[in-house]
MARRO-589650 format. One record per atom (N, C-alpha, C): atom name; y, z, x; chain. Coordinates in Angstrom, 3 decimals, m for minus. Atoms other than C-alpha are relative to their C-alpha. Last residue first. Layout:
<sites>
atom:CA	y:Y	z:Z	x:X	kette:A
...
</sites>
This chain:
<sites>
atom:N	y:0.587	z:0.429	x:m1.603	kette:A
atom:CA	y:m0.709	z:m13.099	x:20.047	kette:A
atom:C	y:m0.292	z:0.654	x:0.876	kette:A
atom:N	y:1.831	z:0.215	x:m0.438	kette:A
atom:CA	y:m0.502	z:m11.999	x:16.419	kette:A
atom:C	y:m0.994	z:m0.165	x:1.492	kette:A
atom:N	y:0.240	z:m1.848	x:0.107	kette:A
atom:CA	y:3.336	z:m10.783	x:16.619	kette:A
atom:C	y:m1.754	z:m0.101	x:0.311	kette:A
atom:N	y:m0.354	z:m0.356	x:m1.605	kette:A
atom:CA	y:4.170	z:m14.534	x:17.411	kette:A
atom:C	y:m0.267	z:1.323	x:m0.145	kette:A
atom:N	y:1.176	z:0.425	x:m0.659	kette:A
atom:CA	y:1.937	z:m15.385	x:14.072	kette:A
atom:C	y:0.353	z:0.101	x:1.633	kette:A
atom:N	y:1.725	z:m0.266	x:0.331	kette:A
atom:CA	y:3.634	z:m13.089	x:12.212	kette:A
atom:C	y:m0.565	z:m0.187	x:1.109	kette:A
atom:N	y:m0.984	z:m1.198	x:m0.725	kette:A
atom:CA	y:7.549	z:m14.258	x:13.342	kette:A
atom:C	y:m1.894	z:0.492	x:m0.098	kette:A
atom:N	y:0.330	z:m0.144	x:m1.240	kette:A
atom:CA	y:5.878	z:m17.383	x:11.802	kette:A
atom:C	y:0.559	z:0.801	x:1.080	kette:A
atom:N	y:1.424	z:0.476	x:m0.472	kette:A
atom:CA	y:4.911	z:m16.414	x:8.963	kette:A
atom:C	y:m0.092	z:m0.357	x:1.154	kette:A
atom:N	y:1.312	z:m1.655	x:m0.264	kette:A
atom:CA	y:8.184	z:m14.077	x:8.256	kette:A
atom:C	y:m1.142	z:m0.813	x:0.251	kette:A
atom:N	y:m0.761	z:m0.693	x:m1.219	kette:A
atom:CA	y:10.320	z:m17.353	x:9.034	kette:A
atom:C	y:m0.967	z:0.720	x:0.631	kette:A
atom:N	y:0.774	z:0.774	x:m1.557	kette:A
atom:CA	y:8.087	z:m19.353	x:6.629	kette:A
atom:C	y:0.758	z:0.736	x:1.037	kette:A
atom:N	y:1.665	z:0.013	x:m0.511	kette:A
atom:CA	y:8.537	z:m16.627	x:3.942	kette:A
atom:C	y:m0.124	z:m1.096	x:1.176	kette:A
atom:N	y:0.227	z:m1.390	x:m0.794	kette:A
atom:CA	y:12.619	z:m16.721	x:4.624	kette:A
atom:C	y:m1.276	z:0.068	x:0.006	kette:A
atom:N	y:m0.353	z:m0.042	x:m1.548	kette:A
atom:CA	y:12.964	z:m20.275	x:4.148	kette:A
atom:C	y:m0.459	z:1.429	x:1.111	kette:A
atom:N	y:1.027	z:0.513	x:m0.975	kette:A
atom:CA	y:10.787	z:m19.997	x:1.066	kette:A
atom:C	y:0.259	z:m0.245	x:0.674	kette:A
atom:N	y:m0.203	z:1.032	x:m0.652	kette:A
atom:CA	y:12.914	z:m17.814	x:m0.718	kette:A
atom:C	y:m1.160	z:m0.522	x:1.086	kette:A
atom:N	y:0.909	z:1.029	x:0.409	kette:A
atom:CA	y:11.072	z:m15.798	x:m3.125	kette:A
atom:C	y:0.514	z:m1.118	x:0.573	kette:A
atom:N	y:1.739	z:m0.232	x:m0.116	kette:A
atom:CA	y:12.061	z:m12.291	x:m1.365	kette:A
atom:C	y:m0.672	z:m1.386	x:m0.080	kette:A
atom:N	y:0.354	z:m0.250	x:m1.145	kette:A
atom:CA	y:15.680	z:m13.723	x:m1.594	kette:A
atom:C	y:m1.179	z:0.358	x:0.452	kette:A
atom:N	y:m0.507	z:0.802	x:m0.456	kette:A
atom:CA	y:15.437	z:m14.310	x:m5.264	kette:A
atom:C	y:m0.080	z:m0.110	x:1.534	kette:A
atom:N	y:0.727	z:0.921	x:0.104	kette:A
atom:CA	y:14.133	z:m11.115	x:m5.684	kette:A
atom:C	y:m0.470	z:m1.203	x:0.220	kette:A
atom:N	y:0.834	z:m0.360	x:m1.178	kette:A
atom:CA	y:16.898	z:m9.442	x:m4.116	kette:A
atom:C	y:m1.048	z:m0.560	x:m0.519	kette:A
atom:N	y:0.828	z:m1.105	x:0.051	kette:A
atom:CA	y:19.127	z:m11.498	x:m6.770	kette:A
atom:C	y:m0.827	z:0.413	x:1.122	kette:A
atom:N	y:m0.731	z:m0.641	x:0.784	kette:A
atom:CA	y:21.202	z:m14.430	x:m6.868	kette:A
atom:C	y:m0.328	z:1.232	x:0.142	kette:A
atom:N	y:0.367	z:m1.426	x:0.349	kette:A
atom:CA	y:19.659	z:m16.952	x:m4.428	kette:A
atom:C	y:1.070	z:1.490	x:m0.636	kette:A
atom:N	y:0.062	z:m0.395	x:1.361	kette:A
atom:CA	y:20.741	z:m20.528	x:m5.405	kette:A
atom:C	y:m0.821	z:1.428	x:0.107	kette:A
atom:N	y:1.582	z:0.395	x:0.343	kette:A
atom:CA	y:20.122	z:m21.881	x:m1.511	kette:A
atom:C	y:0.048	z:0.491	x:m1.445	kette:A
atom:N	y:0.862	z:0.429	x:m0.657	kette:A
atom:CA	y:23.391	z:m22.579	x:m0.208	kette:A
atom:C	y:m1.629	z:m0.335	x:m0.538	kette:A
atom:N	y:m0.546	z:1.228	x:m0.611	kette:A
atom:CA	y:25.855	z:m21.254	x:m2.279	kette:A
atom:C	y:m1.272	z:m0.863	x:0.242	kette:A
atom:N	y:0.000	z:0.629	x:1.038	kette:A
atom:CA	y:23.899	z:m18.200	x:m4.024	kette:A
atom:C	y:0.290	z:m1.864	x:0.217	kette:A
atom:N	y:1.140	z:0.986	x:0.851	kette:A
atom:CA	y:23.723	z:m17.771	x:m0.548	kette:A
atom:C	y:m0.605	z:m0.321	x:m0.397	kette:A
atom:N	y:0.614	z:1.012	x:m0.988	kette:A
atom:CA	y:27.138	z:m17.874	x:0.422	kette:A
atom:C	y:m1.507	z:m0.092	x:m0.182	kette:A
atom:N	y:m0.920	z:1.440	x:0.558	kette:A
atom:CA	y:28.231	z:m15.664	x:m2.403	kette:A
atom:C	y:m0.457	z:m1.560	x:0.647	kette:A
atom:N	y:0.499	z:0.900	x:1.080	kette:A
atom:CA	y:26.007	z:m13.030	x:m1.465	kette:A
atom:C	y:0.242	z:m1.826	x:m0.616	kette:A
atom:N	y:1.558	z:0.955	x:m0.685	kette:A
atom:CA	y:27.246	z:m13.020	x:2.161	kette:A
atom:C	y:m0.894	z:m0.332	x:m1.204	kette:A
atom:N	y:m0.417	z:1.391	x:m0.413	kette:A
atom:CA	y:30.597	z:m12.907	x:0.339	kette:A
atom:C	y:m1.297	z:m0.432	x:0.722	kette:A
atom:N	y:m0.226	z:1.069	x:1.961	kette:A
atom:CA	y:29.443	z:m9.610	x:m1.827	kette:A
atom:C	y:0.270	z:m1.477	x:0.171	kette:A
atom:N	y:m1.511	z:0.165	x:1.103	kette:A
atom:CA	y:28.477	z:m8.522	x:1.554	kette:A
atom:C	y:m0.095	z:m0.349	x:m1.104	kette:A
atom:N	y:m0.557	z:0.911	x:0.645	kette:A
atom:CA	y:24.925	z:m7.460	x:2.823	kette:A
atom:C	y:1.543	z:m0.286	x:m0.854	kette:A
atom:N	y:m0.060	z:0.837	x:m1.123	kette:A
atom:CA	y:24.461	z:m4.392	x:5.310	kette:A
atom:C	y:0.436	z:m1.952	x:m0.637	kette:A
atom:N	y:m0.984	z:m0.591	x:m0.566	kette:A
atom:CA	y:22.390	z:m2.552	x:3.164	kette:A
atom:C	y:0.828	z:m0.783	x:0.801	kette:A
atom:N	y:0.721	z:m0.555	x:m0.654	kette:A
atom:CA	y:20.556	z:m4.472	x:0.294	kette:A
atom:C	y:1.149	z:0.138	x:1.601	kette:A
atom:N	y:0.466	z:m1.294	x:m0.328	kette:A
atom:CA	y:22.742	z:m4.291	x:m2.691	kette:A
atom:C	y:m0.720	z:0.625	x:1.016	kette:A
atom:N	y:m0.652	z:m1.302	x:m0.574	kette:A
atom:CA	y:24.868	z:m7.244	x:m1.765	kette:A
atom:C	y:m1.034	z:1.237	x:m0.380	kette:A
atom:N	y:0.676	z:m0.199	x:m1.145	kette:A
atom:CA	y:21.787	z:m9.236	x:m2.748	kette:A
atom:C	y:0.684	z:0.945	x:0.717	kette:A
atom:N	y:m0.875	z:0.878	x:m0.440	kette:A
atom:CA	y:22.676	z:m8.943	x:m6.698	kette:A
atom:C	y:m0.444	z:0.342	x:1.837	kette:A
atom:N	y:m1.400	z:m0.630	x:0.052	kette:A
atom:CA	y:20.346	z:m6.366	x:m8.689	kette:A
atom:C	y:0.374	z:m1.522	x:1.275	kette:A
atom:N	y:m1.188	z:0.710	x:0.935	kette:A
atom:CA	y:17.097	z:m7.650	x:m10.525	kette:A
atom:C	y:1.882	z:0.046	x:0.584	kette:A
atom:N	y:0.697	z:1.366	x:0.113	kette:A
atom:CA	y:14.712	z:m6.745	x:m7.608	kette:A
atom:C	y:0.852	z:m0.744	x:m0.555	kette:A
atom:N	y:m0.053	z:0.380	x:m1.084	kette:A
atom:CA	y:16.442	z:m3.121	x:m7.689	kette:A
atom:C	y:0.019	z:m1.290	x:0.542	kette:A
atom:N	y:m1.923	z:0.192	x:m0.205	kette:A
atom:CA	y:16.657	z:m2.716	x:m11.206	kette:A
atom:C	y:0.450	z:m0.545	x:0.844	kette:A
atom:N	y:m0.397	z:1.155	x:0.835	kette:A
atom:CA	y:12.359	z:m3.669	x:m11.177	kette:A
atom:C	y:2.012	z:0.133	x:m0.080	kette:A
atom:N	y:0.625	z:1.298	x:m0.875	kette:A
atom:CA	y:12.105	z:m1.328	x:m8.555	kette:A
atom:C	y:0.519	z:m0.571	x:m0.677	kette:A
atom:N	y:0.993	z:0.372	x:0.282	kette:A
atom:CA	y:14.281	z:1.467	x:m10.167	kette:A
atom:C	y:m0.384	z:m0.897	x:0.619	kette:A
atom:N	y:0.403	z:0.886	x:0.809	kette:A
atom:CA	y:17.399	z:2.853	x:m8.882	kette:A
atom:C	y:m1.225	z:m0.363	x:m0.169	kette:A
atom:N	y:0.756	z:m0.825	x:1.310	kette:A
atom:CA	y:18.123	z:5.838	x:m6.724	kette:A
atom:C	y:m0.528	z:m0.938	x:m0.982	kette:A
atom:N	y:1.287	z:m1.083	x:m0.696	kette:A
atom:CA	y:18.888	z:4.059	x:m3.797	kette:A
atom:C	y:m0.792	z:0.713	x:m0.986	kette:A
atom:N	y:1.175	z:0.602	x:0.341	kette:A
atom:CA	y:21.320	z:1.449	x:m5.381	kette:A
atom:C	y:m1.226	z:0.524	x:0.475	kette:A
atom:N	y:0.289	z:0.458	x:2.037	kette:A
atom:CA	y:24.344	z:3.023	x:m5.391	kette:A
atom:C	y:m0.890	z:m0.402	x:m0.430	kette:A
atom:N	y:m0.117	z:m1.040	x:0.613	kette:A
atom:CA	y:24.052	z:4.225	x:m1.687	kette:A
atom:C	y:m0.067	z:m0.128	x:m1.554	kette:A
atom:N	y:m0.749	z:m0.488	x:0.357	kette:A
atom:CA	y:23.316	z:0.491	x:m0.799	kette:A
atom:C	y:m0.321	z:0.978	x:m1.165	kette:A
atom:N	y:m0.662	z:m0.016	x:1.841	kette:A
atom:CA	y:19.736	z:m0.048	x:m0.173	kette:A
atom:C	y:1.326	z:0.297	x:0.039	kette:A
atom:N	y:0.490	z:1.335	x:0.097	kette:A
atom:CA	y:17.200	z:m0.948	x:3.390	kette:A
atom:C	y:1.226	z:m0.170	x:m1.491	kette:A
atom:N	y:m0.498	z:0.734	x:m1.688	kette:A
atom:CA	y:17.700	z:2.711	x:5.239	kette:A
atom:C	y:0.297	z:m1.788	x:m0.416	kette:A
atom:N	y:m1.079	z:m0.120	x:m1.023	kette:A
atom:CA	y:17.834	z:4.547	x:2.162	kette:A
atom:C	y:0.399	z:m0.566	x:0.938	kette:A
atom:N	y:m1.101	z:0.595	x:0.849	kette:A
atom:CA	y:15.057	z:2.977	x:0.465	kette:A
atom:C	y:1.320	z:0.278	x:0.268	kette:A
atom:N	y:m1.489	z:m1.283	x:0.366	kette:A
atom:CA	y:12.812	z:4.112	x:3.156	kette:A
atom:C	y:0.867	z:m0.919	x:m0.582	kette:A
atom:N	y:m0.425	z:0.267	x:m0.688	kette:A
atom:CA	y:9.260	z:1.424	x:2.660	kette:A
atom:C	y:1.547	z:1.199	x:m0.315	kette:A
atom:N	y:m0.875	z:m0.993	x:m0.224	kette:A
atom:CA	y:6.341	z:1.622	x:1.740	kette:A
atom:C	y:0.852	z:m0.440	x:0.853	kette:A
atom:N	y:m0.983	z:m0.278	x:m0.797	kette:A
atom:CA	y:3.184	z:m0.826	x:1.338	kette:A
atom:C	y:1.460	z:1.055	x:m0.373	kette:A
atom:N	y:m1.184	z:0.000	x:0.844	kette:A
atom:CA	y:0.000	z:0.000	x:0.000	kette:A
atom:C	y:1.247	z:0.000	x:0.889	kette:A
</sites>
């Protein structure tokens, strides 16, 4: 099962929140994201949500092959 500190990964407003709130909430919520790095990219790639970002498929091929240099 994975885990992870919601503190270290969430704006303060968004720490206490629910998964599913969380998932649904705008990308600024994860720490360290602007409301303009949202903006950019919604821009770019139509990601709206931390979900959205999870289901980007630039970022899964990144993480696969960041993986497969961790595998070696």
């Amino acid at each position: 099962m994975a885990s992870i500190d919601l503190d270290k990964v969430l704006d303060k407003a968004w720490a206490d929140k629910s998964l599913p709130e969380i998932l649904a909430a705008p990308v600024a919520a994860l720490k360290g994201v602007s409301e303009r790095d949202g903006e950019l990219l919604q821009e770019a790639f139509g990601v709206k949500t931390v979900a959205d970002l999870a289901d980007l498929k630039y970022a899964r091929w990144a993480q696969a092959l960041a993986a497969l240099d961790a595998a070696k």
